[in-house]
N, C-alpha and C positions, 0 to 999 in steps of 0.2 A: 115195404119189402117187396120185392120183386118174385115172379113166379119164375121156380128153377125150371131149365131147359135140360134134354137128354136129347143127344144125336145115337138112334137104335141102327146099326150097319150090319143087317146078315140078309143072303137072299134065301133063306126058307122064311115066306110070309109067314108062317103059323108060329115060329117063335116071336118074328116080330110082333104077330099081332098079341102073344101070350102076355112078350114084356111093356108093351103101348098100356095094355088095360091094366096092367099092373101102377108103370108109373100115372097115369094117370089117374086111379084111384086113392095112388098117396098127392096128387097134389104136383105132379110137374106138368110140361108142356112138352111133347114128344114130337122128333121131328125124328125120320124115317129114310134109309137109302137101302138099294138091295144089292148095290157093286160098288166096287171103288170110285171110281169115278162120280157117281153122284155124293157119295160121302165127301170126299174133297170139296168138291163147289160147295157143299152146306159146309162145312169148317172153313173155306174161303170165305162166303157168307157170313158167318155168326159165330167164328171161333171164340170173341169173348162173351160169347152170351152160353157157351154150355158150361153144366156144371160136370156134365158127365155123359163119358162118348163108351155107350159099350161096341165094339165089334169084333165083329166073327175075322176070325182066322184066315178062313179060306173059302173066298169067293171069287166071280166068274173069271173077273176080268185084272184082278191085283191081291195080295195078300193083305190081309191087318197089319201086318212089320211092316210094307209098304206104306201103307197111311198112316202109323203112329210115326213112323221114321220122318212123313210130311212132315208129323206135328212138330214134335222133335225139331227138325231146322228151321218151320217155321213160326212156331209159338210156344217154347218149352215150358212155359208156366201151364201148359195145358196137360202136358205129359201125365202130370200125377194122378189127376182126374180120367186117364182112359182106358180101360178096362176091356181086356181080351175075352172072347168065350171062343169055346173049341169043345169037342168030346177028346180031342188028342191029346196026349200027354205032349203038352208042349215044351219045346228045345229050341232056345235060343243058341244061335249062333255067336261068335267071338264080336262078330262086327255088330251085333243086336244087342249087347251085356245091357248098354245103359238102357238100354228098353225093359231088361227086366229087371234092373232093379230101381225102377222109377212109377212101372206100370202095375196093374194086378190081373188076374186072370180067374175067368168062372168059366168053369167045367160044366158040360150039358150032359147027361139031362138037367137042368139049373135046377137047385135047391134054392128054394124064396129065401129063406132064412138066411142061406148065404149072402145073395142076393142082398137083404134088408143089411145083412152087415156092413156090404162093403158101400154101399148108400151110404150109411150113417158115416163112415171114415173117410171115403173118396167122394162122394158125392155132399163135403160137409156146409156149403151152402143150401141144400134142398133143404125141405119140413121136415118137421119130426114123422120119423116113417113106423108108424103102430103096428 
């Protein structure tokens, strides 16, 4: 069995580094971008090796609807697995629907628990998350 991979997309380091030691404490492989742009080239890179792409909403240089929208045209088997965080109540636009209802979304300040759920459903190749 192979070790599951998480692509973490937000430029506040402290969340990244909060959810890095998380997934890695259950058992994944964490790879890390702080803009869009370097999230792209890792999803150009190893788009079928994640199990699961969390990203932030809104960052420096593109949106998360930006990058899942990549995924979206160019790997939609990926879509299901990618997972928005934002503190905003987030609003999909007309031209974004299939985004939300393909995607899921964690609200910050993150709740683990939330967190471990959506693991367990969207992230359902990774380990058992205790």
């Amino acid at each position: 069995m192979s070790i599951p991979r998480v692509l973490l997309v937000d430029d506040e380091p402290a969340i990244r580094l909060a959810l890095r030691k998380w997934f890695e404490r259950n058992g994944w492989v964490v790879d890390e971008a702080d803009d869009g742009h370097t999230a792209i080239n890792c999803l150009d890179a190893t788009h079928d090796g994640y199990g699961l792409v969390i990203c932030d909403v809104h960052l420096p240089d593109t949106s998360g609807l930006d990058i899942a929208s990549h995924v979206e045209a160019q790997w939609p088997y990926l879509l299901p697995r990618f997972v928005f965080s934002t503190g905003d109540n987030m609003e999909f636009s007309p031209q974004h629907r299939t985004l939300r209802e393909r995607t899921r979304v964690l609200l910050k300040p993150f709740d683990f628990s939330e967190l471990r759920e959506i693991v367990s459903t969207v992230g359902a190749s990774g380990p058992e998350i205790g």
